[in-house]
C-alpha positions as CSV (number, residue, x, y, z in Angstrom):
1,X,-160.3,63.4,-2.9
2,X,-158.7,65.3,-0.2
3,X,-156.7,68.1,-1.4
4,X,-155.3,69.9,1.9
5,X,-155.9,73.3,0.4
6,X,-154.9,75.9,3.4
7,X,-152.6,77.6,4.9
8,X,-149.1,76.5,4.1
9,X,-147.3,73.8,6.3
10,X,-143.5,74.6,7.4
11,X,-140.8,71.8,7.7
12,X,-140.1,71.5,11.3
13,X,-136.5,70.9,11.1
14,X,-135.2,73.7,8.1
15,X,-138.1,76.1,8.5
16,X,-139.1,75.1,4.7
17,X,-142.6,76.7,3.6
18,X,-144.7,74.3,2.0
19,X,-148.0,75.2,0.5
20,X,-149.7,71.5,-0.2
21,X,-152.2,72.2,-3.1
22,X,-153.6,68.8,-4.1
23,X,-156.1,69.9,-6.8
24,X,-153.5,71.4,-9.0
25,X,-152.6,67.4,-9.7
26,X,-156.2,68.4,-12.1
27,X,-154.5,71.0,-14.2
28,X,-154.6,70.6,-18.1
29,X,-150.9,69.6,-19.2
30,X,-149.5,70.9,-22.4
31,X,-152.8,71.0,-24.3
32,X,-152.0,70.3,-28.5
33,X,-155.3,70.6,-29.6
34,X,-156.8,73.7,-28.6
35,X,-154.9,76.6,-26.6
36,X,-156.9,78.2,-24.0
37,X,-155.2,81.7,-24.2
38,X,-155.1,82.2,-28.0
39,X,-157.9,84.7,-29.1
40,X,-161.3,82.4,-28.6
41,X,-160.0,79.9,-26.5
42,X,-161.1,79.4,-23.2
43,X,-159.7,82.0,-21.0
44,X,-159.9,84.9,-23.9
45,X,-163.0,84.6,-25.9
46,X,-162.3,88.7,-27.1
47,X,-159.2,89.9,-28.8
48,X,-157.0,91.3,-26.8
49,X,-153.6,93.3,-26.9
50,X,-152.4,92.1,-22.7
51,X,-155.0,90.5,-20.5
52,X,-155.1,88.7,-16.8
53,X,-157.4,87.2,-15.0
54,X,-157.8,84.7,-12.1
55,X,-156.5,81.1,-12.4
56,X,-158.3,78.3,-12.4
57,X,-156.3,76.2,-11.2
58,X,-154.6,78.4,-8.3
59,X,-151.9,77.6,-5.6
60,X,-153.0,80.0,-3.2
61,X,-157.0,80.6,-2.2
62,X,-158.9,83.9,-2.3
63,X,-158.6,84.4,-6.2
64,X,-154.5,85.2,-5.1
65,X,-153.3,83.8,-7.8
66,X,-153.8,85.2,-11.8
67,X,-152.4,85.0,-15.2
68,X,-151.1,87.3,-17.0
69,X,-151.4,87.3,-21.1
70,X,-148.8,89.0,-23.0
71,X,-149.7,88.8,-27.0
72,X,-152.4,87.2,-28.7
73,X,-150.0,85.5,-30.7
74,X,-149.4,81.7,-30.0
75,X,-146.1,81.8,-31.2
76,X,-144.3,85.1,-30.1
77,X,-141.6,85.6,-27.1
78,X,-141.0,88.1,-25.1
79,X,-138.2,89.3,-26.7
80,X,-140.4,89.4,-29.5
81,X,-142.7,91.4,-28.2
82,X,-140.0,94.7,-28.3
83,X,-139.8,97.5,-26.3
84,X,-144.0,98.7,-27.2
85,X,-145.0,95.1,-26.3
86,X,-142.9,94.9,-22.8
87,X,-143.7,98.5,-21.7
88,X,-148.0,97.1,-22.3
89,X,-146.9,93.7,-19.9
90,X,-145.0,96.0,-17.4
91,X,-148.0,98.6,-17.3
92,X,-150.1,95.9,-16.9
93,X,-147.7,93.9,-13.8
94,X,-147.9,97.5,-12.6
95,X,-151.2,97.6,-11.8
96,X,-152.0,94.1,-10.9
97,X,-149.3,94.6,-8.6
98,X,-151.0,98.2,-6.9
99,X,-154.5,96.0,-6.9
100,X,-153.5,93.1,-5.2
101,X,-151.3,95.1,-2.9
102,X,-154.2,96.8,-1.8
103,X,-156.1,93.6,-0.6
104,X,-155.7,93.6,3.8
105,X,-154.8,89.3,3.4
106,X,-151.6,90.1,0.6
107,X,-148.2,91.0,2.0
108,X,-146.1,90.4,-1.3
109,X,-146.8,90.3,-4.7
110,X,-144.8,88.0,-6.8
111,X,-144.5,88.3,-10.9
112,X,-142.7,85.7,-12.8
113,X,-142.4,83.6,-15.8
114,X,-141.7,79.6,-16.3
115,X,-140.8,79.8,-20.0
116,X,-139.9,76.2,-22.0
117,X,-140.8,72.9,-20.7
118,X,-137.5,72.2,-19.3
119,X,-138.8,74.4,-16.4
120,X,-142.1,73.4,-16.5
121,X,-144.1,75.5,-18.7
122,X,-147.4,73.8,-18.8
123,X,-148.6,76.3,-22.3
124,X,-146.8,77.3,-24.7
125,X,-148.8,81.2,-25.4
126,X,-146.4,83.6,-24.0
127,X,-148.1,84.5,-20.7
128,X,-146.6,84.9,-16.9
129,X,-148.3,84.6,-13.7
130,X,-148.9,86.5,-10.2
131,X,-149.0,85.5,-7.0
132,X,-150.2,87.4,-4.1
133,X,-148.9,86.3,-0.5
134,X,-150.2,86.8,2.5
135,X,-146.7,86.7,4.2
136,X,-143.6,87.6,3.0
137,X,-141.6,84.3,1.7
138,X,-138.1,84.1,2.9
139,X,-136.2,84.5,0.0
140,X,-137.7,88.1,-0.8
141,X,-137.3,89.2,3.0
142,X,-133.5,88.0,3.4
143,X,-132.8,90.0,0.1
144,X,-134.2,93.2,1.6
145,X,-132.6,92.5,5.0
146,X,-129.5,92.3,3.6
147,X,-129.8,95.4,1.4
148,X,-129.6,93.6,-2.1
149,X,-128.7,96.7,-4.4
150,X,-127.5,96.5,-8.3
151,X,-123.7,95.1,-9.3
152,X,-121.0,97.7,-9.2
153,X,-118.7,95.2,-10.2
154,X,-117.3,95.5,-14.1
155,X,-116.2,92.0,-14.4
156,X,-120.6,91.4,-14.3
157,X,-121.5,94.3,-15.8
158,X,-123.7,93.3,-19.2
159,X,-125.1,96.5,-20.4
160,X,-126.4,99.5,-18.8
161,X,-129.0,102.1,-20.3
162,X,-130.8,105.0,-19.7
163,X,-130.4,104.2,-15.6
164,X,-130.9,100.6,-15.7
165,X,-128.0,97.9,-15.1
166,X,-128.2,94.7,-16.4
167,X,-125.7,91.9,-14.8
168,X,-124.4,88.4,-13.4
169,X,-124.7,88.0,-10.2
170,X,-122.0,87.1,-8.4
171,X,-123.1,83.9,-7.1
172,X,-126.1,82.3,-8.6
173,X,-127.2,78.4,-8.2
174,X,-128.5,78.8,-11.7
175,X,-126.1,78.2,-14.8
176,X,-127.4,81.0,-16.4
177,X,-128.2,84.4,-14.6
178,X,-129.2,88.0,-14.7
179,X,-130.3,90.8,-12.7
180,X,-132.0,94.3,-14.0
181,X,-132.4,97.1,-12.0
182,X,-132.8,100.8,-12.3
183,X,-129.7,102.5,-10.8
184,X,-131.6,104.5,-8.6
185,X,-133.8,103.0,-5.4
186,X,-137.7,102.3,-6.6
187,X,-139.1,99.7,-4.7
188,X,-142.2,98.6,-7.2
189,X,-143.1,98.8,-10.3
190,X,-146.3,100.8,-9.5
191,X,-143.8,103.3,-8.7
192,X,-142.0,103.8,-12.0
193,X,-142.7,106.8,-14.0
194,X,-143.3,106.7,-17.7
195,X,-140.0,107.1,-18.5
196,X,-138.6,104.6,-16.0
197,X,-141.2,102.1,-17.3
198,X,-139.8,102.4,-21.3
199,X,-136.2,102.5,-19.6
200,X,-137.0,99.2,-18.0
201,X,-139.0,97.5,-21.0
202,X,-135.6,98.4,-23.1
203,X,-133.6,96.9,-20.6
204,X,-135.3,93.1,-20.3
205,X,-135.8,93.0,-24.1
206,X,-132.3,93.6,-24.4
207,X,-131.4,91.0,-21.8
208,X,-133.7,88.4,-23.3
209,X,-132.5,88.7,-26.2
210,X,-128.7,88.4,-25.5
211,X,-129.4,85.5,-23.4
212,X,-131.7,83.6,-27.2
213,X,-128.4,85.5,-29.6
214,X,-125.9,83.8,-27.0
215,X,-127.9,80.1,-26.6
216,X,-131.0,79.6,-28.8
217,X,-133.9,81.1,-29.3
218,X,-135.7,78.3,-27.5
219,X,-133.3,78.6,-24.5
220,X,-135.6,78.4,-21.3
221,X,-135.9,80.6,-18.3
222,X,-137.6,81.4,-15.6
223,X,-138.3,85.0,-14.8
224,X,-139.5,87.4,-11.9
225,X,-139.5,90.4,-10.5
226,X,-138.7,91.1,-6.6
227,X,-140.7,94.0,-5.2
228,X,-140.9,96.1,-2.2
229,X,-143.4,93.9,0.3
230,X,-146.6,95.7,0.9
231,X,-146.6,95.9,4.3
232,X,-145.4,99.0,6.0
233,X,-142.9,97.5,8.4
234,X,-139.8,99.4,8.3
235,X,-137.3,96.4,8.0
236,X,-138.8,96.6,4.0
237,X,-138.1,100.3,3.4
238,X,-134.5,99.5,1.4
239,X,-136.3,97.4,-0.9
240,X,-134.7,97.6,-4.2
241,X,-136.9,96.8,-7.4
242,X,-135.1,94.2,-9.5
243,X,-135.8,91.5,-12.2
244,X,-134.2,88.4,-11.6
245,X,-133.9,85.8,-15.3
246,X,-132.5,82.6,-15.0
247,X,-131.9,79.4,-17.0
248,X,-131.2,75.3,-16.4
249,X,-129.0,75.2,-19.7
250,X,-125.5,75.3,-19.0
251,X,-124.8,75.6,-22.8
252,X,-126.6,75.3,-26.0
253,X,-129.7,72.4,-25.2
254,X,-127.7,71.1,-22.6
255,X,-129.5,71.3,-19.3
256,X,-127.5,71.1,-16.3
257,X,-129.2,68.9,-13.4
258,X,-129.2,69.9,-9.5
259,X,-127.6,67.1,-7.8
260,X,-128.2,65.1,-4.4
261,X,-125.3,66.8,-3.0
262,X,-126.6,70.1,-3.9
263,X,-130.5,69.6,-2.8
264,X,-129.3,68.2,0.5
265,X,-127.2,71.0,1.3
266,X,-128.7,73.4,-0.2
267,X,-125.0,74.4,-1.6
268,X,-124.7,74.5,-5.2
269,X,-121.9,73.8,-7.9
270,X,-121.9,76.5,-11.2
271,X,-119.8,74.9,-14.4
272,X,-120.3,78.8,-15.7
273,X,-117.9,81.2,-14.6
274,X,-120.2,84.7,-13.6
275,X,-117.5,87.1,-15.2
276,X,-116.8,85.0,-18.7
277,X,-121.0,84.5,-18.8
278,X,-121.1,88.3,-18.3
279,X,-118.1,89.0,-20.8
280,X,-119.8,86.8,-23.3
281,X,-123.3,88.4,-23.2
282,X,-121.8,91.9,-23.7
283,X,-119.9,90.9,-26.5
284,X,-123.3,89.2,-28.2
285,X,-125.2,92.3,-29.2
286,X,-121.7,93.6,-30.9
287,X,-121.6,90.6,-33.1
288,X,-124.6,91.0,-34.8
């Protein structure tokens, strides 16, 4: 079987990057009998508190690509894990992140999170993946060329703590959206001090779990966290660390489809208003 593994192809006519990675049709799909990241499964035959290691099935070659663990227990969330729990994942993103940056073919590292099978999620263990690239992709460089910086704006304002901000951005093509950011410039999470690093923990356990008190606990998301490239070009200086979460549902199990008219155009239609989305999740934490 051919699988066209290589360096990525790029649509002609819109400039789309496409990495074609035939073997990943191979990958195990939402195993029931046995899970390969629960304490002697496959991939963690030790106990463990956080773990990563290499995928096997990876989207990028040269070991790029790994997967991050974040509890030995099959059946815990993020949110779950609480401020102790995030601050081990972040430490842990932290230095996977200064690793890989290191590496002479890896221009960007990417963290994120597909949680839920409505987006995909292929294992239900609370775990996250990396991926290194060896150019930076062109949603990460327009961001940074266009000096993305935290919401000043009330109206979107969810919460703010300790010099983080949490809030809806102003136009998102996602239903559901947040973005947390510490209020002063860092540009990766390698660079957060121990302070910063419990300041930012606190902040996406809080937003996780407004998003769960406002939905459902099974509500799902994709997560990731948009970091300073590591290439020392000067266009990437103003990078601004932040940590994008987004969800499909446009309410409570009802997931809101992309349409023909939006793929095409790549112009999208939100049914949630950013400023009653942002009003709502700052009221949530007060209701409880």
């Amino acid at each position: 079987m051919t699988t066209y593994s290589g360096a990525p192809r790029v649509d002609p006519s819109t400039g789309t990057v496409v990495h074609v990675v035939g073997a990943r049709q191979n990958r195990p799909n939402l195993p029931t009998d046995v899970c390969p990241f629960c304490v002697g499964g496959l991939e963690a035959p030790e106990p463990y508190s956080v773990k990563w290691f290499p995928n096997r099935w990876p989207a990028m070659p040269n070991e790029r690509c790994e997967v991050v663990l974040y509890s030995p227990d099959h059946q815990q969330t993020f949110a779950g894990l609480g401020v102790r729990g995030a601050r081990e994942v972040l430490d842990l993103w932290a230095s996977r992140t200064a690793a890989l940056g290191q590496r002479d073919d890896v221009e960007h590292v990417l963290i994120f999170e597909n949680r839920g099978r409505d987006v995909g999620a292929t294992i239900d263990h609370p775990h996250g993946q990396i991926y290194a690239f060896d150019h930076v992709p062109a949603r990460t460089a327009a961001r940074v060329a266009n000096n993305w910086a935290p919401q000043t704006a009330s109206a979107l304002l969810v919460a703010e703590n300790d010099g983080w901000t949490t809030s809806v951005p102003l136009a998102s093509a996602y239903p559901v959206a947040l973005e947390i950011a510490p209020q002063i410039k860092v540009g990766t999470l390698s660079e957060l001090d121990d302070k910063q690093r419990d300041a930012c923990a606190a902040a996406l356990i809080d937003a996780l779990t407004r998003m769960q008190r406002l939905f459902s606990p099974t509500i799902p998301y994709m997560l990731w966290v948009n970091q300073r490239p590591t290439t020392n070009r000067p266009e990437h200086e103003n990078a601004w660390l932040n940590i994008e979460i987004v969800s499909p549902w446009r309410a409570n199990n009802v997931l809101r489809y992309i349409a023909a008219a939006e793929v095409s155009t790549n112009e999208y239609f939100n049914p949630l208003i950013p400023e009653e989305l942002a009003r709502s999740l700052r009221d949530v934490r007060a209701s409880q």
